[in-house]
N, C-alpha and C positions, 0 to 999 in steps of 0.2 A: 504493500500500500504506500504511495508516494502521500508527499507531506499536504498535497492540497488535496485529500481524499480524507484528512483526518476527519470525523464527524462532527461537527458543531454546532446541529441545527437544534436540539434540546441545551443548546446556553450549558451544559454540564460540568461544573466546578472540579478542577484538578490541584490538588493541597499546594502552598506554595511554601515549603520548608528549604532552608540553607541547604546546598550545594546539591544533596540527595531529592530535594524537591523538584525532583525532574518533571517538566511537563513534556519534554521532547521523547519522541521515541527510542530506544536505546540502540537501534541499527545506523543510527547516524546523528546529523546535525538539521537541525529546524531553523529555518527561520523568522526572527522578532515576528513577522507578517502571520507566520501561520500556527506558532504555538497555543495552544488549545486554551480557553479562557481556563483563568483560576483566581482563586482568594484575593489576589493584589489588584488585578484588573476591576475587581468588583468595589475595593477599597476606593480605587482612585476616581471609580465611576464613581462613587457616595460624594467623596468630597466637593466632585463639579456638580453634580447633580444637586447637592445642599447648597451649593450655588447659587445654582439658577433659580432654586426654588426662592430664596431670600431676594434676587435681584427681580423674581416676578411679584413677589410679597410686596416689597416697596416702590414698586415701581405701579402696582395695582392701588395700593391704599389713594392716591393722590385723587383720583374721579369722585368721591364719598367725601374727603377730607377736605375738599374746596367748597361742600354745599354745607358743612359746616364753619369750617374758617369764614366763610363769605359774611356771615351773620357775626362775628367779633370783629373781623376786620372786614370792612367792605370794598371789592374788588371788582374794579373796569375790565373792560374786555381784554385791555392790553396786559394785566398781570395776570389775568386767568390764565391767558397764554403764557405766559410767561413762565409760570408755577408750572403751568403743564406741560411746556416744554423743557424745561432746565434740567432735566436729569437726563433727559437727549442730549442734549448740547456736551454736556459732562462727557456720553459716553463717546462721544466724535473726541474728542480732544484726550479722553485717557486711551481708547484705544490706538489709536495711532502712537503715541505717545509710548506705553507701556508694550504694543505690540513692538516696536521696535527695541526697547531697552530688552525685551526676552529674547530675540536673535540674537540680542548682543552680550548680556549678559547672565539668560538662563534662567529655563521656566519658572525652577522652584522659589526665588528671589522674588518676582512679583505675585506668584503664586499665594505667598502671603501676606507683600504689602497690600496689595488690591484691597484687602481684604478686613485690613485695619483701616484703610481710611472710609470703607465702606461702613463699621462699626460706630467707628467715632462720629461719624457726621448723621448717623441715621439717629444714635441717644440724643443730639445735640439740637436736634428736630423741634423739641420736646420744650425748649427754652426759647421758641423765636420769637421776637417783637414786633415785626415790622414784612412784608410782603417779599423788601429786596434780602432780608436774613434768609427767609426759606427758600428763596431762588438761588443764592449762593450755595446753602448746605446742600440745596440739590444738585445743585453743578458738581459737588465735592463728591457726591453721591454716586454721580451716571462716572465721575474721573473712576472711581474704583472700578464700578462695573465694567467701563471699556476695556478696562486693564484685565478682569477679571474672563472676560468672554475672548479676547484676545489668547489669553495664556492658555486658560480652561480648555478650549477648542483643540488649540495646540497639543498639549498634554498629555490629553485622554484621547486624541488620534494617533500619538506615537507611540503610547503605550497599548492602545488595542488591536489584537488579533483582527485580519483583514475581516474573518466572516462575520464576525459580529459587530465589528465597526461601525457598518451604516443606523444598524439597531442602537449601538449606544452613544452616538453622536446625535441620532435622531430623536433622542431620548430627552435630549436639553430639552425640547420643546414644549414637552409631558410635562416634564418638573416647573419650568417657569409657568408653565399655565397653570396646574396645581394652586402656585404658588400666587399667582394674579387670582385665579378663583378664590380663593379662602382670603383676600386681602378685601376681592369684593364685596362676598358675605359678610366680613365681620362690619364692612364699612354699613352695607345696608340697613344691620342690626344694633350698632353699636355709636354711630355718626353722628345720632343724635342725641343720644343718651345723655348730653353735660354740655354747658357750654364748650369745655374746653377738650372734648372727644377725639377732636380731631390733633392733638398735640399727643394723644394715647395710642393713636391708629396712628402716627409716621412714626411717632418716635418706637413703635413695638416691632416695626422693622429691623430696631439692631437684638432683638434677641436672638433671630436665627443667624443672623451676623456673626453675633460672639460667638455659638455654636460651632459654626464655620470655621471659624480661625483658631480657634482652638484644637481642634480636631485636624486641620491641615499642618501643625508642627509637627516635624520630623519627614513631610514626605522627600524621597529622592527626587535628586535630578533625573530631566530625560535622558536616556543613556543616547537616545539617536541623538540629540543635540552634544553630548559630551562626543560623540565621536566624531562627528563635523567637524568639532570645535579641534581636533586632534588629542581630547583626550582619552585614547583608546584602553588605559588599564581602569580608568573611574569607571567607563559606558560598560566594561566587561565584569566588574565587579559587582556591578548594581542587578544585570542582567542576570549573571551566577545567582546573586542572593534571592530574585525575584522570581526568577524561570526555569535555572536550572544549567546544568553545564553542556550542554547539546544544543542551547537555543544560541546563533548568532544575527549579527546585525547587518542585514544587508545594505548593501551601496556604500559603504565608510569610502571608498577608495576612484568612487564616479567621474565623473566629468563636473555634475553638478554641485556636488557636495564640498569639490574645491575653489567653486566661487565666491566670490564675496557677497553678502546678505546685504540688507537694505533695502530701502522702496525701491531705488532705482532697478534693481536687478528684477521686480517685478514688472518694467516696463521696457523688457529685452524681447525678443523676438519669439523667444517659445516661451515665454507668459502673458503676452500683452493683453492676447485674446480671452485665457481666461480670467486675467485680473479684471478687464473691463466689464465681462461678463459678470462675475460673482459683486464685482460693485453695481453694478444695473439691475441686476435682477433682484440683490438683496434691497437695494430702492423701494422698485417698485412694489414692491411684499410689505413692508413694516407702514409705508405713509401710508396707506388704506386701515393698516391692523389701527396700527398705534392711535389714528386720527379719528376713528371711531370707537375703542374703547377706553380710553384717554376718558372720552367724552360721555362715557354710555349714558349716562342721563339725562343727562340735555339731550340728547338724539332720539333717547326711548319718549321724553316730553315736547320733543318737535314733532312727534309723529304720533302723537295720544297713545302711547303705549304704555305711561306710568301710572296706571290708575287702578294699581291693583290688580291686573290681568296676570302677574305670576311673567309678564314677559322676560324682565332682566334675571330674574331663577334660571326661565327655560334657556334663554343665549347662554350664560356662564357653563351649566349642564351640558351643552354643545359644545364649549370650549374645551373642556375635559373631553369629552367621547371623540371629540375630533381628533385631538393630542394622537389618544390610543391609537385610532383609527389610525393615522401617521404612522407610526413605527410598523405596521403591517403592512400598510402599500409600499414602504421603504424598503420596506423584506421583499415584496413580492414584484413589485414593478420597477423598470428601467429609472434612473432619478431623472435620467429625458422626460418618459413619457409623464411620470407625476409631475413634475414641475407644469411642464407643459399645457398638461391637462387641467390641470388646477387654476392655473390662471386662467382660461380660459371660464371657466365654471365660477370664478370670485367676481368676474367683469360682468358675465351675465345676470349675475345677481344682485348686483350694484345698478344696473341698467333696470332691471325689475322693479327694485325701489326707489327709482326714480321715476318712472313713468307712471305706477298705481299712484290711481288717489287717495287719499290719507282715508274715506272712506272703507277702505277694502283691508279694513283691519285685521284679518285672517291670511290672508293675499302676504299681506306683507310679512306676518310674521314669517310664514313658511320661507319668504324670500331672506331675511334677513336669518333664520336658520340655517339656512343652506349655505349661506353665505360666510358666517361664524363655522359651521362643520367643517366645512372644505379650505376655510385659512388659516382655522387651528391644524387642520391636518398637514396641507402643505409647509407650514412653517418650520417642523422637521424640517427641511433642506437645508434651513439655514444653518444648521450645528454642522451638517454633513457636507455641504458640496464645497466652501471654504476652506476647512483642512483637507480634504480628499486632491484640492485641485494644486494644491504648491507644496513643491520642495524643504525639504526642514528645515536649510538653511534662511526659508522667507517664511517659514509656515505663519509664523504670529503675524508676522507684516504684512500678510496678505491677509490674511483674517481680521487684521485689524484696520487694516486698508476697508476691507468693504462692510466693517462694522461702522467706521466713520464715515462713508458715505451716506452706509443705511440710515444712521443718527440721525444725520445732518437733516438729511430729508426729510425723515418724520420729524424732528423737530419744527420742520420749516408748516410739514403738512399740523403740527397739532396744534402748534399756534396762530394757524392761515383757519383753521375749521369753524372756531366761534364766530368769527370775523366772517366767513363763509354762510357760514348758516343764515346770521343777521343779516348780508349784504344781500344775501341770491337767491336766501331759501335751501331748503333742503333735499329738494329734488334737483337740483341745480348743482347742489355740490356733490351726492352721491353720482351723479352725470361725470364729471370730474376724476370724481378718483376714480370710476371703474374706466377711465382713460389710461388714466396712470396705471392700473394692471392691465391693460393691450397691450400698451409700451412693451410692459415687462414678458409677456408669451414671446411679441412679435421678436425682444432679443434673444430670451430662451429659442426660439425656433430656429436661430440663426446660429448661435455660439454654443447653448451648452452642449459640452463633452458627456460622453458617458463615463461615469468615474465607479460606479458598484463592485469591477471585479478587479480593479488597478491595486498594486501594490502602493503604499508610499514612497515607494523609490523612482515608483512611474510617475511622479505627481508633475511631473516638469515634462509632458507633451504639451506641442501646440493645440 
């Protein structure tokens, strides 16, 4: 049985003990790519995964927390946006920022800065006075997270087995929805509970924080980054203590792996295509998400849907089932065709509710269901096609490359929405962004690569 026939489709856990903890066969040598998940992969996946789940937590509380903040401090259309975009803004500027300090200086290092200042700034919520304080802490907020989605992506693609990769890259998606769900509920149930409710709801953001960061001291380095870097006996050591002495690391000795890292090397000739890809299509995805659940209740009360119909329940309920639903089509279909298809499917649904009339309140929901189903599910792509598509020595930089595009834009789109809504109406600006997902099919149709059965050592085809 050769090494890519090993079985892995029941996820089956192989013990990870010093030197004798061999996951590799004993007739020979495996490679990082195909060693069989076990113990430590599962570890590594907790700690990004508690992640994501903390960076959807707080990144969810803020929709809930401005219809009560509004009433201690009262707030224009300009700081609504504002509040509701600054922790986007954050994450353009730390990931870019942090994704390049990790090519350069090495995942485990921002692994846990991210992660304190993610902590610090979320307690610090809890004490704000004034609209431009909250807008700062949140910029402080999205700086960790950018750092955090940059490294994290990075990380837990170099440390996972090829076959389960797409499943646990795809996975961020599940967690951070999770983790936006249950910020929503508490926000729905608890928002109004005090005046000051909403300083309990951002500021409860750093408890999964501390959690996080606590639990991430001691993890290793990436061994694929230590041997880029030419440190071949630390990348072997680590490898030994985690896999086993049979597992090696391929490509240390490549063409690519003795380039120099940096953005620019992102805009050479066998990346361009898909750096500009995974930056356009991660675009067009988050300003549609972000810009209407950013908002969900102003949009559920633009369109008579908060009246106690259980509608904002039923969407959140879909955001979960969607997640799921993702990790399965990940499994089972080409990331071409899902991307592809899914956009496709998010545009039409956006045109839907734009066209009914606000009358056809049954009409809509189903449309705005479908709508929520199919961009919780596609949003998996985003943990996966980023790392799947560049070389280790750009991995964060390119992942944070198109984190800070994606930022940028939904920040531009969740602050452009309030303003949208009041100017044009509602049907006018749902028109709009299901523009903004044509966009994004008509580049997937063009650029994206299939990346499901690539090594990351293939990560550097045109």
């Amino acid at each position: 049985m050769s090494n890519q026939d090993i079985p892995a489709g029941t996820l089956g856990l192989s013990p990870a003990q010093p030197h004798t903890r061999g996951n590799a066969p004993a007739h020979g040598p495996v490679s990082l790519d195909d060693v069989p998940l076990n113990r430590f992969h599962v570890k590594i996946a907790g700690l990004t995964f508690g992640a994501h789940f903390t960076e959807g937590f707080a990144l969810g509380t803020i929709g809930y927390a401005l219809t009560s903040l509004n009433r201690q401090m009262p707030l224009d259309t300009f700081w609504t946006g504002m509040i509701g975009s600054s922790a986007l803004m954050g994450i353009f500027l730390g990931s870019l920022v942090f994704g390049w300090l990790s090519d350069k200086l090495g995942r485990q290092k921002i692994f846990l800065l991210s992660f304190l200042i993610i902590t610090l700034a979320a307690f610090a919520q809890f004490y704000v006075t004034s609209p431009l304080e909250l807008v700062l802490l949140r910029v402080l907020i999205g700086f960790g997270m950018g750092g955090d989605f940059a490294v994290g992506h990075a990380i837990l693609a170099e440390f996972s087995p090829r076959k389960q990769r797409g499943t646990l890259l795809g996975s961020f998606s599940v967690i951070w929805t999770v983790g936006y769900v249950v910020a929503n509920v508490l926000g729905m149930e608890y928002a109004n509970a005090s005046p000051d409710a909403w300083r309990w709801l951002l500021a409860s953001a750093g408890v999964p924080a501390l959690i996080v960061l606590i639990a991430r001291m001691g993890t290793p380095e990436s061994p694929r980054w230590l041997h880029g870097k030419g440190r071949v006996a630390e990348a072997k050591a680590i490898v030994l203590k985690h896999f086993g002495p049979n597992v090696t690391i391929d490509g240390g000795d490549d063409e690519h792996t003795r380039l120099s890292g940096g953005f620019a090397r992102l805009f050479r000739k066998d990346l361009i295509r898909r750096t500009i890809f995974n930056c356009a299509f991660f675009v067009c995805l988050v300003i549609p998400y972000f810009a209407i659940y950013t908002f969900l209740p102003t949009i559920l009360k633009a369109i008579h849907l908060n009246d106690g119909s259980g509608a904002d329940f039923l969407l959140n309920g879909f955001l979960v089932l969607g997640a799921l639903i993702g990790i399965w089509l990940t499994i089972k279909l080409s990331r071409r065709m899902f991307l592809i298809g899914s956009f496709a499917v998010t545009c039409l649904s956006l045109v839907a509710l734009s066209v009914l009339p606000e009358s056809a309140t049954l009409a809509m929901i189903v449309a705005f269901a479908v709508f929520t189903l199919t961009m919780s599910a596609f949003s998996n792509l985003v943990g996966v096609f980023p790392p799947e598509c560049f070389p280790t020595e750009v991995r964060a930089c390119g992942v944070g490359l198109a984190i800070a595009c994606s930022r940028l834009g939904s920040a531009v789109g969740t602050f452009l929405l309030p303003l949208g809504i009041a100017q044009l109406g509602f049907h006018a600006t749902m028109m709009v962004l299901a523009a903004v997902l044509l966009i994004g099919m008509v580049v997937s149709i063009a650029w994206a690569p299939e990346t499901k059965h690539l090594t990351l050592n293939q990560a550097s085809g045109s």
